[in-house]
C-alpha positions in Angstrom: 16.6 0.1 0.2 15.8 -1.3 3.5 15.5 -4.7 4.5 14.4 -6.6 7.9 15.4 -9.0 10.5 13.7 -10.6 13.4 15.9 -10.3 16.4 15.1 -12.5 19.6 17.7 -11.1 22.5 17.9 -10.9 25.7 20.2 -8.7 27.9 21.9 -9.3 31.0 23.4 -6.9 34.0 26.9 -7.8 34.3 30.6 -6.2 35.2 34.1 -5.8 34.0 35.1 -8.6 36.7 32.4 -10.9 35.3 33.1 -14.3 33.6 31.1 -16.6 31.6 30.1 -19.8 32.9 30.6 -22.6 30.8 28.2 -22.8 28.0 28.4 -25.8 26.4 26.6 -27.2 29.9 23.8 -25.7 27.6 21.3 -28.0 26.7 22.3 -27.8 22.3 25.2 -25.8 22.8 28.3 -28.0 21.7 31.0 -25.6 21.1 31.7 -21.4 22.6 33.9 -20.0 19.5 35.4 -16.8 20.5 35.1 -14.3 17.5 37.1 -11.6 19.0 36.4 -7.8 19.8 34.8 -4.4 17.5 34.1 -1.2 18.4 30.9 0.1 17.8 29.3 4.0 17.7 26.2 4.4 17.2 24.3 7.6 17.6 20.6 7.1 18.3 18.1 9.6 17.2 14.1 11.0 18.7 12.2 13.5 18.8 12.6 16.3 21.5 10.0 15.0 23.4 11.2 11.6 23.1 8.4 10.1 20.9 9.7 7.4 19.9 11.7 6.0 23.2 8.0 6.1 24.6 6.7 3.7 22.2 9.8 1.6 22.9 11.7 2.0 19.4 14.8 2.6 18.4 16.3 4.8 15.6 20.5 4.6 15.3 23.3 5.5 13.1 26.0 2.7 13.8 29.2 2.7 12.3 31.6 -0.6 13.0 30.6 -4.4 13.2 29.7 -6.6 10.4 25.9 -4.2 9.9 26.9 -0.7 9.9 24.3 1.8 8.7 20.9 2.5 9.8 18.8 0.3 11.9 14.7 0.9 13.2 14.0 -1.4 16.1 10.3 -2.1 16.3 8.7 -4.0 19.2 6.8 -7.3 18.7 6.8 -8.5 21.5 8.8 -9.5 25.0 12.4 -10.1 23.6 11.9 -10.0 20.0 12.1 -6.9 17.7 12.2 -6.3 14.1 15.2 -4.9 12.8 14.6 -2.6 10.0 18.2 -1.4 8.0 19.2 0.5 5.4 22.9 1.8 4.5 25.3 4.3 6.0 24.4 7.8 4.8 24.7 11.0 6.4 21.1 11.7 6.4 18.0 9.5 7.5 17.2 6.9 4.9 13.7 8.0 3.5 12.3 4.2 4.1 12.7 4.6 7.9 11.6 8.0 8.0 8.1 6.6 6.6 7.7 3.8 8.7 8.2 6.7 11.8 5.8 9.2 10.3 2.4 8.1 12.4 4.7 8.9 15.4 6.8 11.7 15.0 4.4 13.0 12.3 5.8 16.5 11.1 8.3 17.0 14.2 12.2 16.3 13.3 14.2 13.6 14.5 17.6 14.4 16.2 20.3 13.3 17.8 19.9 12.4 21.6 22.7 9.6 22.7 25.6 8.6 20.9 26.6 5.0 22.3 30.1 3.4 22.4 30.3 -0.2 22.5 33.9 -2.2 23.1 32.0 -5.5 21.8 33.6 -9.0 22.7 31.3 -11.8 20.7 31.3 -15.7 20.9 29.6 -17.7 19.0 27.6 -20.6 20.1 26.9 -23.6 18.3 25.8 -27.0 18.0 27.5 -30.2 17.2 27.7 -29.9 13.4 29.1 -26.2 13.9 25.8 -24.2 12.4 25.1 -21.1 14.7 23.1 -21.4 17.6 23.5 -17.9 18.9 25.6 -15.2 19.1 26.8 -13.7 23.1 28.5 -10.8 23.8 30.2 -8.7 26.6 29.5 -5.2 25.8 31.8 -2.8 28.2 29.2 0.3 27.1 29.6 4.4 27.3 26.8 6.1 27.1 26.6 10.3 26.0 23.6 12.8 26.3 23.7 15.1 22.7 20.5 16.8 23.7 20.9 20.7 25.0 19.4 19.9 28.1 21.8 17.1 29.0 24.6 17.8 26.8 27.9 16.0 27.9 26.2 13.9 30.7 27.5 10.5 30.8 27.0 6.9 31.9 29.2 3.4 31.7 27.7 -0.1 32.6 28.8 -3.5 31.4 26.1 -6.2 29.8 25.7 -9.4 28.3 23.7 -9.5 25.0 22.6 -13.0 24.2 20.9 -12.6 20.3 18.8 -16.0 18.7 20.3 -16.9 15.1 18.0 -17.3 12.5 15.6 -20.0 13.0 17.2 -21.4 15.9 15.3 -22.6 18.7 13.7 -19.8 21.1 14.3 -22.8 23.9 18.2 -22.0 23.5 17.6 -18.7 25.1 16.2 -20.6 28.2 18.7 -23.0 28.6 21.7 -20.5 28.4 19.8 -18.0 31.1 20.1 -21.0 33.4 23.5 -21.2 32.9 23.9 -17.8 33.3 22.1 -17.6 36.4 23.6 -20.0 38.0 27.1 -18.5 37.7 25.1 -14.9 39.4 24.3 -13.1 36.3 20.9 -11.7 36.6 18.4 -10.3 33.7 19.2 -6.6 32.8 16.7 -4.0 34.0 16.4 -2.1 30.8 15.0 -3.2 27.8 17.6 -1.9 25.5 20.6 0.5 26.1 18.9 3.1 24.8 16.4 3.0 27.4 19.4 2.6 30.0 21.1 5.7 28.5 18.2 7.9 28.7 17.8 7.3 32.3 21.3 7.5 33.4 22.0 10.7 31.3 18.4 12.5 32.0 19.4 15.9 32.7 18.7 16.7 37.0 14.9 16.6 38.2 13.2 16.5 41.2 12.0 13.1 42.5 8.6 12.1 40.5 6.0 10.3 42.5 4.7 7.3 40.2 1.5 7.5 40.5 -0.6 4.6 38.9 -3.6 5.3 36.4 -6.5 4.8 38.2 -9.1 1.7 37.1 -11.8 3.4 35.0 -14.7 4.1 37.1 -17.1 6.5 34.8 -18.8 5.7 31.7 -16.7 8.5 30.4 -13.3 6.4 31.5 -14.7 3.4 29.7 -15.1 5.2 26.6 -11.7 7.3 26.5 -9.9 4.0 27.0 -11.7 2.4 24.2 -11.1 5.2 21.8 -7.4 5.3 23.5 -6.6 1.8 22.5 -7.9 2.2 19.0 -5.6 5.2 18.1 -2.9 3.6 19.3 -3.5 0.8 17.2 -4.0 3.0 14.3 -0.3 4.5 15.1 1.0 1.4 15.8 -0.2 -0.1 12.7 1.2 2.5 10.1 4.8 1.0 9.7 3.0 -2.5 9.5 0.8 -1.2 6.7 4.0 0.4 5.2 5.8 -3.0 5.0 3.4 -5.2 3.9 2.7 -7.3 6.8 0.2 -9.9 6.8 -3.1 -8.3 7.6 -2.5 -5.3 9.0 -4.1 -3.1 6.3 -7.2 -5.5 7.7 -6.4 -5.0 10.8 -5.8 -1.4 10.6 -8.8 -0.9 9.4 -11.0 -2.4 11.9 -9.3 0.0 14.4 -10.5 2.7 12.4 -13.8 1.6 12.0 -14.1 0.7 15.8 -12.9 3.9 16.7 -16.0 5.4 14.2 -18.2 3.1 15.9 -17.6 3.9 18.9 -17.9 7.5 18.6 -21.2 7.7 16.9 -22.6 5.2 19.8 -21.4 6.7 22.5 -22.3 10.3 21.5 -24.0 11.0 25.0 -20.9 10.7 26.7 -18.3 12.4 24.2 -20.2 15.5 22.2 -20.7 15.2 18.6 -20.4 18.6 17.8 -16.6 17.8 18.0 -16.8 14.2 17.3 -18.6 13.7 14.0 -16.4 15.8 11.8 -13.7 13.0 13.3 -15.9 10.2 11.9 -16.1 11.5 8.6 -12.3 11.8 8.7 -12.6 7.9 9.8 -15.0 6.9 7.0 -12.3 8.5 4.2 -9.8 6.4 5.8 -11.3 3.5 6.3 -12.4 3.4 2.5 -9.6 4.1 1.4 -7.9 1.3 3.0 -10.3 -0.9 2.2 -9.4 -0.6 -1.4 -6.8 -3.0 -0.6 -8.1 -4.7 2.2 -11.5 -5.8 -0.1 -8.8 -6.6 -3.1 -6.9 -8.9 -0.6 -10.4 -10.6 0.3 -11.1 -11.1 -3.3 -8.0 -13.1 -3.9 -7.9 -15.5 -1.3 -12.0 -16.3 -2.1 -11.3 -16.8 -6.0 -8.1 -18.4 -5.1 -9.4 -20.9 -2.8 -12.5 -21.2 -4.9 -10.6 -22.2 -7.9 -8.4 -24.4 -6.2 -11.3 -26.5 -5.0 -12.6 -27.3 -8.4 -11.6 -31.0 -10.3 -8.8 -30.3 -12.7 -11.5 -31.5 -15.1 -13.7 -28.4 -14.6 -10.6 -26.2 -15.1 -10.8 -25.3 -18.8 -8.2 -22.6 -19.5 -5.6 -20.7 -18.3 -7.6 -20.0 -15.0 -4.7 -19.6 -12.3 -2.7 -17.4 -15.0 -5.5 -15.0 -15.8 -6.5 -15.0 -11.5 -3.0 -14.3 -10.4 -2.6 -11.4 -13.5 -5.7 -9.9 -12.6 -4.8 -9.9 -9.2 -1.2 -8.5 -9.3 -2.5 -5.9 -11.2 -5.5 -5.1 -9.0 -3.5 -5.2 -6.0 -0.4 -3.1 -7.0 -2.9 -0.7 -7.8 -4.2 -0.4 -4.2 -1.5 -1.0 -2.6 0.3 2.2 -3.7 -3.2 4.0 -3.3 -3.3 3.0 0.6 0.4 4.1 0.7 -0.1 7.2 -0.5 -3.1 7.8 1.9 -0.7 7.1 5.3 1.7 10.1 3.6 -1.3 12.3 2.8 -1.3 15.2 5.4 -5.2 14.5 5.4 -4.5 11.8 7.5 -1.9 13.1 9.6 -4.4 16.0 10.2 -6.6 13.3 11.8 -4.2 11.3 13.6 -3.8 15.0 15.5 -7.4 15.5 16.1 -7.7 12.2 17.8 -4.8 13.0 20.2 -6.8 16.3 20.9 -9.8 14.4 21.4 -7.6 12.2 24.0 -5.8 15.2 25.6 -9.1 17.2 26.2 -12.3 15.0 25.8 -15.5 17.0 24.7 -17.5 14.9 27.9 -20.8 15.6 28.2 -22.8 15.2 31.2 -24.0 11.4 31.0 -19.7 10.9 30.8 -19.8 11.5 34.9 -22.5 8.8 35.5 -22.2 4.9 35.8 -21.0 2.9 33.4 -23.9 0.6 33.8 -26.6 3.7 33.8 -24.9 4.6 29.9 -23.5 2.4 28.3 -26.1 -0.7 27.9 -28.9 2.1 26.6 -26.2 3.0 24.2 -25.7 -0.8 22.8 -28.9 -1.1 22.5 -30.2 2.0 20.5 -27.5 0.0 17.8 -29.2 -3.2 18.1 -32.5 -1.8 17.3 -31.2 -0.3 14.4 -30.4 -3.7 13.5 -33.3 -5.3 14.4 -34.9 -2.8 11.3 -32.6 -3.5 9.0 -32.9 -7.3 9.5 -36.3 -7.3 9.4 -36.7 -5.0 6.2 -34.4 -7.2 4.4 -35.8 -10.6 5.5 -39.0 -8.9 3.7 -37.4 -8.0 0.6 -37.7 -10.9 -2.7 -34.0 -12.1 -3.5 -32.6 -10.0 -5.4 -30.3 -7.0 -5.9 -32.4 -4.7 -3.5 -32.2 -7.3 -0.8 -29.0 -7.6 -1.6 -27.7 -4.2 -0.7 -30.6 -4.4 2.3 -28.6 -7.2 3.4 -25.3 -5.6 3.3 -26.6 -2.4 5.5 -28.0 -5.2 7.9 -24.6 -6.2 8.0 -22.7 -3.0 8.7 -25.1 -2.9 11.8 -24.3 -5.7 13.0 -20.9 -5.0 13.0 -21.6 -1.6 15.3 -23.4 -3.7 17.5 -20.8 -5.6 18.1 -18.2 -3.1 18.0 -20.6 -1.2 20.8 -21.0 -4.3 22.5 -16.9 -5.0 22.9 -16.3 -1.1 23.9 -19.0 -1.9 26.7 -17.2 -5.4 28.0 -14.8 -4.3 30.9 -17.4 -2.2 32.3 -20.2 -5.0 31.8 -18.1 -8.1 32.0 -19.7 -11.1 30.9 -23.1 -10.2 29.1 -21.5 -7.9 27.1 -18.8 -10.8 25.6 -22.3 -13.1 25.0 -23.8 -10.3 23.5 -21.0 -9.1 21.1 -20.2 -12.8 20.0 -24.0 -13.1 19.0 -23.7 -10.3 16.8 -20.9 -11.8 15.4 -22.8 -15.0 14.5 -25.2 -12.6 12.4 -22.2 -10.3 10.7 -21.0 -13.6 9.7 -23.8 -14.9 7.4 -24.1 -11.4 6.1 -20.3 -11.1 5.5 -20.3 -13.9 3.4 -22.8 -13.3 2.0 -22.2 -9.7 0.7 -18.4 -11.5 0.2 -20.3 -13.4 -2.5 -21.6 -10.1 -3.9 -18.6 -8.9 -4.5 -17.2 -12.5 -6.0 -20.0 -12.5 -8.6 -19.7 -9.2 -9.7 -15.4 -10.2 -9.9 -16.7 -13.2 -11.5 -18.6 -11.6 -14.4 -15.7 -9.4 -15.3 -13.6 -12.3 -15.4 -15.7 -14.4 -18.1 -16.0 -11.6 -20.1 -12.0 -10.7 -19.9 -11.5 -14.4 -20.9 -14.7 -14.6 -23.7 -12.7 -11.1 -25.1 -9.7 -13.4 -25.7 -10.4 -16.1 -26.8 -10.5 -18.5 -23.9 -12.9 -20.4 -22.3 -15.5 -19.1 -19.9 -16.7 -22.0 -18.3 -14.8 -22.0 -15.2 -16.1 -18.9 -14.5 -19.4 -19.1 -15.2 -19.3 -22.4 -12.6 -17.5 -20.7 -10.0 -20.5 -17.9 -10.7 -23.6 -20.1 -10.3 -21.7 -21.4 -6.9 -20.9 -17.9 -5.2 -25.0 -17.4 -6.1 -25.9 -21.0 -4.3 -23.5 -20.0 -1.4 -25.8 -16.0 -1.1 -29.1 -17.8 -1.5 -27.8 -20.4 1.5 -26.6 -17.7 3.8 -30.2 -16.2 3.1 -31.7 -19.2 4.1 -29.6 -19.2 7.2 -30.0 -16.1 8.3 -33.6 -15.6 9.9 -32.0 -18.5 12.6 -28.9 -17.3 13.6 -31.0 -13.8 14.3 -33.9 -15.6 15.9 -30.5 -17.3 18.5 -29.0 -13.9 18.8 -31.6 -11.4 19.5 -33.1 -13.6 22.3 -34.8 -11.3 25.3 -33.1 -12.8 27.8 -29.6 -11.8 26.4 -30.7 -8.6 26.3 -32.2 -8.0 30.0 -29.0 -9.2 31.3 -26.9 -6.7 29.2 -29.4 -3.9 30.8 -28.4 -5.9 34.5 
């Protein structure tokens, strides 16, 4: 079993001769406890092409210290990490080899650098002795293990300074002043991995760093769009895997962004190779949605029900919401799971990185961005313009109801084309994707509503069936219908704001 920890750190060049200022000049530090020294070895483990090291994680085997075993460091952002263990075994725990699997896919992990700390820790803390944060000298030696760098070494000296657990991130600020004020200065490398890897890289000739130019084509624009949304997709996999707040969600608007953007832009990246990728997208993003539409459920009933007057709450409501809902969402939770361990989807995740290393560009990819890629938005918008108008036609009803839910799945390609478009068309693309936005809105909630009703219904018959009353639901029922036919009624002016000509002529520029 694995378990995680957020560690906020920060590192700190320093040498054998170096001595710590005093800390308690700190602002909050009230004590330095010395906790004496431990000797650490930790082998760390990657890919042969280094894989993970370019993502900026960290895979180790650590023996000594007060956490031996194995530990996954996953970036969240500048100085903080979570920290995913599990025991000492000889082998790789299965629980971090799935949270590695969107990277390193079907390629084997080995070791690279085995790393030997001599570790001398003080503790500080404030003035009613609780832990503060913990500091320590680390006199480091550092060991290629790969073939091509076998026996290569490095030695360096740092300064760790690690947060404890819901302690101030301020602290960190105030001991870095102290620290620079007696000459230490912030380490180069992120991590010692990083360190080791360069110190112990097996002899090359000199690279020229050459920056990635700007994008300048409409082609650029588009690869860097589609770039960014698969590495969100790998990004978000371990996310997904844990459990995080809203990353199924948020994993699944990458995916259907990517879609998007691949059917829009089909004059610039050929859909001879492209579609067969969307309908790899489509399975995945329905898939996930399983649990991402379950999760939207919840929180509407949830908040829906906890609106009401105790008085209108006439049986065991919140037992028979939070049952059906455990049950419902174990169900897809395991499903979407399952679908990130599938090799269906790690077929795709290699398509898209084929796509990236050798775009399919067709000849409109070579011209302006502002010659492509407005035509492109708006061919989407008109699309939506149809669909709005057939389903402002349409009687209420179920038929305009599912009218109303298309209209709404164009609105959100619009705006998905719309946000692909913005660095190349600055400002009138942002007006014009937050528009369309306005208009997904109203038809979100109200195909949200849909979906509440239809929850609803099974819900009072679930409760009739046993013997409870079913007039809690039946309430919350005729409300979700109020809310659809009030979204209905909004509708035609929130599309009359967001399809004005002007808005339009200055996205064409």
């Amino acid at each position: 079993m694995a378990d995680a920890k957020r560690e906020v750190e920060r590192k700190y060049e320093a040498t054998p001769e170096t001595r710590l200022p005093d800390l308690t000049r700190a602002a909050g530090v009230s004590a330095v406890v010395h906790r004496g020294l431990s000797e650490l070895d930790a082998v760390y483990y990657d890919t042969v092409d280094l894989r993970l090291a370019a993502d900026s994680l960290t895979l180790r085997r650590r023996t000594g210290g007060d956490d031996a075993g194995w530990h996954l460091k996953i970036p969240v952002s500048a100085d903080v990490r979570d920290e995913i263990r599990a025991p000492l075994t000889d082998a790789l725990p299965p629980a971090l080899g799935d949270l590695l699997r969107s990277r390193v896919r079907r390629t084997p992990v080995d070791p690279v650098v085995r790393i030997l700390s001599a570790r001398d820790v003080h503790h500080l803390l404030d003035a009613d002795g609780a832990l503060l944060a913990e500091l320590s000298v680390d006199e480091v030696l550092a060991e290629r293990l790969t073939e091509d760098g076998n026996g290569t070494t490095s030695t360096w000296t740092e300064i760790e300074v690690e947060l404890a657990d819901d302690a101030d991130p301020a602290l960190l600020d105030a001991v870095e002043r102290r620290l620079r004020k007696a000459g230490v200065r912030p380490a180069a490398a992120p991590s010692k991995l990083s360190r080791a890897l360069a110190e112990t890289a097996p002899d090359e000739p000199p690279r020229t760093e050459r920056r990635k130019p700007s994008p300048r084509t409409a082609g650029d624009h588009v690869l860097a769009y589609v770039r960014r949304q698969v590495t969100a997709l790998v990004e978000l996999d371990p996310a997904v895997r844990r459990d995080l707040p809203d990353s199924v969600h948020r994993m699944r608007v990458a995916t259907r962004r990517l879609r998007s953007a691949l059917r829009t832009y089909r004059k610039v990246l050929d859909r001879g190779v492209t579609d067969p990728l969307r309908d790899e997208l489509k399975w995945l993003a329905a898939e996930l949605g399983v649990d991402r539409d379950q999760e939207v459920l919840d929180a509407r009933l949830g908040s829906r029900v906890a609106a009401l007057p105790e008085t209108l709450v006439l049986g065991p409501v919140d037992a028979r919401l939070r049952l059906t809902s455990v049950a419902r969402r174990s169900g897809s939770r395991g499903r979407a799971v399952a679908v990130l361990d599938a090799e269906r989807y790690l077929t795709l995740l290699d398509a898209l990185d084929d796509l990236l290393a050798d775009p399919p560009l067709r000849p409109a990819a070579a011209r302006r961005p502002r010659d492509v890629l407005p035509r492109a938005v708006l061919k989407e918008y008109e699309r939506l313009a149809t669909r709005v108008g057939n389903a402002l036609r349409l009687p209420a009803g179920e038929e305009r109801d599912i009218a109303l839910h298309e209209a709404r799945k164009a609105a959100k390609r619009v705006r998905y084309a719309a946000e692909a478009a913005r660095p190349a068309l600055g400002r009138p693309a942002k007006r014009f994707a937050k528009r369309m936005k306005s208009v997904q809105s109203v038809l979100g909630d109200h195909q949200d509503s849909v979906v509440a009703r239809d929850a609803l219904r099974t819900l009072a018959a679930q409760a009739h069936g046993a013997g409870e009353s079913a007039f809690t639901w039946g309430l919350l029922y005729g409300r979700e219908e109020a809310t659809a036919r009030a979204r209905e009624r909004e509708l035609p002016g929130v599309w009359a704001r967001a399809s004005r000509p002007g808005l339009r002529a200055a996205l064409k520029g």
